[in-house]
C-alpha positions as CSV (number, residue, x, y, z in Angstrom):
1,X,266.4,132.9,206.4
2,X,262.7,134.7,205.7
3,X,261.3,131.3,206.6
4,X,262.8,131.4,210.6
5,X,262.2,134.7,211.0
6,X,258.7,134.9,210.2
7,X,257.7,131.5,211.9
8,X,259.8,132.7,214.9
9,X,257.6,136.3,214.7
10,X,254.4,134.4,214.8
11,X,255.4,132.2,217.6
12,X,256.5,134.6,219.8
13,X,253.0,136.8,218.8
14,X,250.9,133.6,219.7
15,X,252.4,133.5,222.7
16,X,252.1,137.4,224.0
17,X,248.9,137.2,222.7
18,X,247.7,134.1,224.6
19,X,249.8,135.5,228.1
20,X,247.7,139.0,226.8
21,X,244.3,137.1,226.1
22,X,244.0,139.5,223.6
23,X,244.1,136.5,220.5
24,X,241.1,133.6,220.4
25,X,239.9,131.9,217.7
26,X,241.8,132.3,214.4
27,X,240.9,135.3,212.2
28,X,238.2,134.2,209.1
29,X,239.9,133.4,206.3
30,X,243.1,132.4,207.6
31,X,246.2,131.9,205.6
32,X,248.0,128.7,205.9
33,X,250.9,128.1,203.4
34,X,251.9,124.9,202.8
35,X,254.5,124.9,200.7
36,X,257.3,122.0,200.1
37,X,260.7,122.1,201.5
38,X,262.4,122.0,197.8
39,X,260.5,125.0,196.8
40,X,262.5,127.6,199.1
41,X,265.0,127.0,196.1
42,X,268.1,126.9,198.3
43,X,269.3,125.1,201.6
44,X,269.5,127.6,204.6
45,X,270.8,127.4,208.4
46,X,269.8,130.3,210.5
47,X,270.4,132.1,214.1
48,X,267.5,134.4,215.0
49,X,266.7,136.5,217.5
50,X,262.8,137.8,217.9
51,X,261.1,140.1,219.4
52,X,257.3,139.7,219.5
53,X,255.6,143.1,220.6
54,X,251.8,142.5,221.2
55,X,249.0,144.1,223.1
56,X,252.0,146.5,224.8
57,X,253.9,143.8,225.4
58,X,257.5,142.1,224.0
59,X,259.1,139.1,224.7
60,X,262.5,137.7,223.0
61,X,263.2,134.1,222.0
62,X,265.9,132.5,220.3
63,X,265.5,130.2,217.1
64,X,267.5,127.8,215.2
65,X,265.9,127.1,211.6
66,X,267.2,124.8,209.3
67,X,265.6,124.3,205.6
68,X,266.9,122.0,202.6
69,X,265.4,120.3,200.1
70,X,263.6,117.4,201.7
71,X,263.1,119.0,205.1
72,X,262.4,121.7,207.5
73,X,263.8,121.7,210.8
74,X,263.2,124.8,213.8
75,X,263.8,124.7,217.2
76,X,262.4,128.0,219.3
77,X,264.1,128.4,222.7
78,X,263.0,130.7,225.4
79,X,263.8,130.9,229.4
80,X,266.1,128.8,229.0
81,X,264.2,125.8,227.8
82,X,263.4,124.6,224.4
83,X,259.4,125.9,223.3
84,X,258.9,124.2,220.2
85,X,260.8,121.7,218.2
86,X,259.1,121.0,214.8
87,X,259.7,119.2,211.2
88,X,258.2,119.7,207.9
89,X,259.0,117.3,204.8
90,X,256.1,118.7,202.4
91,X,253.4,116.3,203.7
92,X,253.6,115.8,207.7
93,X,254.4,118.3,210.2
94,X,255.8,117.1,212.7
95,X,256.2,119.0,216.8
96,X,256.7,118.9,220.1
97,X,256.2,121.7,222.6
98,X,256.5,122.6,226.2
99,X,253.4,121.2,228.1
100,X,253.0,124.8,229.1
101,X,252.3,126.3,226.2
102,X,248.9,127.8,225.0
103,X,247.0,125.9,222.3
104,X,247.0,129.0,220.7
105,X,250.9,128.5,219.7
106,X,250.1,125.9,216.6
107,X,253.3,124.7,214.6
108,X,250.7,125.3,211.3
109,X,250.8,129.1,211.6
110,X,254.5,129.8,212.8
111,X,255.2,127.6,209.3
112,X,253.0,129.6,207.5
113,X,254.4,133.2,208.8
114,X,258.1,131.2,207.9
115,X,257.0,130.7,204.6
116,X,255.8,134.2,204.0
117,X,258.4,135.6,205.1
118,X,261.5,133.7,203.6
119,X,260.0,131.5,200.4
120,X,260.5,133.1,197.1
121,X,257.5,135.6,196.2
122,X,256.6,133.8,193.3
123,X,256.2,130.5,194.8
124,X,253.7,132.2,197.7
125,X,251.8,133.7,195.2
126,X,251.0,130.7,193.3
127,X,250.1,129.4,196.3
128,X,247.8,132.0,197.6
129,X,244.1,130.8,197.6
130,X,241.0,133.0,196.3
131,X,241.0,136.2,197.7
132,X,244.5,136.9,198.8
133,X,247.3,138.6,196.8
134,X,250.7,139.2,197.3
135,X,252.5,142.5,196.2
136,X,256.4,142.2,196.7
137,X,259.6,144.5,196.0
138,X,263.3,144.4,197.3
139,X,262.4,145.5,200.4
140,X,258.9,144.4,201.5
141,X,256.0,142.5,200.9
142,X,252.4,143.0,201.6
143,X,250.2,140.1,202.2
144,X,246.2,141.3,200.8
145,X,243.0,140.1,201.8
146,X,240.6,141.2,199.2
147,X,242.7,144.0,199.1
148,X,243.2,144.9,202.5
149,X,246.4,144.7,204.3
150,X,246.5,141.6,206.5
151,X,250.2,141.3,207.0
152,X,253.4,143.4,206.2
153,X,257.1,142.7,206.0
154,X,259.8,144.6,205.5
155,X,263.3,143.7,204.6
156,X,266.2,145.7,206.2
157,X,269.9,145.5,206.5
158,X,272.1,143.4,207.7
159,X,269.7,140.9,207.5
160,X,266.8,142.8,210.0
161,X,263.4,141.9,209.0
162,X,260.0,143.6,210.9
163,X,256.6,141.8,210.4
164,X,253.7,143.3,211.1
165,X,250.3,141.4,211.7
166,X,247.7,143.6,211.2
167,X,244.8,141.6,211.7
168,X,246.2,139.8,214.9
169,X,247.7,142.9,216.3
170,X,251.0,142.1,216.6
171,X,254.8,143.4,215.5
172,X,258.2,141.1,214.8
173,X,261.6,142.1,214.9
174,X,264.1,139.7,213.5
175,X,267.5,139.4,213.1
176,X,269.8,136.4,211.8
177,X,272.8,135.0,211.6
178,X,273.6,132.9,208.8
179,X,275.5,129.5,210.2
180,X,277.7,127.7,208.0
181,X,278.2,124.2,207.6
């Protein structure tokens, strides 16, 4: 559930940030998780609703996540078109998005913010390279680089999660739906 909502949050910041111009190249010593399907410890299927707020700006978009052990599947719709449609199975991500869409909205970073946001904190941790830390309770986490705050989540109720990317200047909202089989 974490997973959708953050990828959904980072997509949805790319792309205010790229309509803003306020994002260019990535940030040094960017994060990218990479972290195997199996590992979430659980099979998930989500309904999300985001709301990126970036450089004074929001914009909503709808996702559809879906994670078990052997694969990750997401699907970001937004006026009334699908975005992105991507797959990961631990070794090949796989996506296809609108022809319209920036290069800045990559499939690698919105799996990354997913995985941040909805893996298990000890399985982000031990993936964490040199310099970055992870401090987690019940109801947030706080991403560290060199012990700085680069990213923030916090978990709320009924299922409400806000994301906050400090060094990329941008704010998710995310709420989900839990579908069942």
């Amino acid at each position: 559930m974490m997973l959708l909502l953050r990828f959904c949050a980072l997509f949805l910041l790319l792309l205010l940030g790229a309509c803003a111009g306020r994002l260019g190249a990535a940030p040094d010593h960017e994060l990218l998780l990479r972290l195997a399907p199996a590992s979430l410890g659980r099979s998930i299927s989500l309904q999300q609703h985001l709301v990126v707020t970036a450089a004074g700006r929001s914009q909503a978009v709808d996702v559809a996540l879906e994670v078990d052990p052997q694969e990750l599947r997401l699907a970001v719709l937004g006026m009334n078109q699908t975005m992105v449609r991507m797959s990961w199975d631990g070794q090949t991500l796989q996506q296809t998005r609108a022809s319209w869409l920036p290069d800045v909205v990559r499939g690698e970073r919105i799996l990354s913010d997913l995985q941040l946001v909805w893996w298990p904190a000890e399985v982000v941790r031990a993936a964490l390279p040199e310099g970055w830390t992870l401090e987690s309770s019940a109801n947030q986490r706080r991403l560290l680089w060199r012990g700085e705050e680069a990213m923030q989540v916090q978990y709320g109720e009924d299922q409400h999660v806000d994301v906050f990317n400090h060094r990329a200047g941008y704010q998710l909202q995310i709420e989900s739906v839990e579908q069942t089989p």
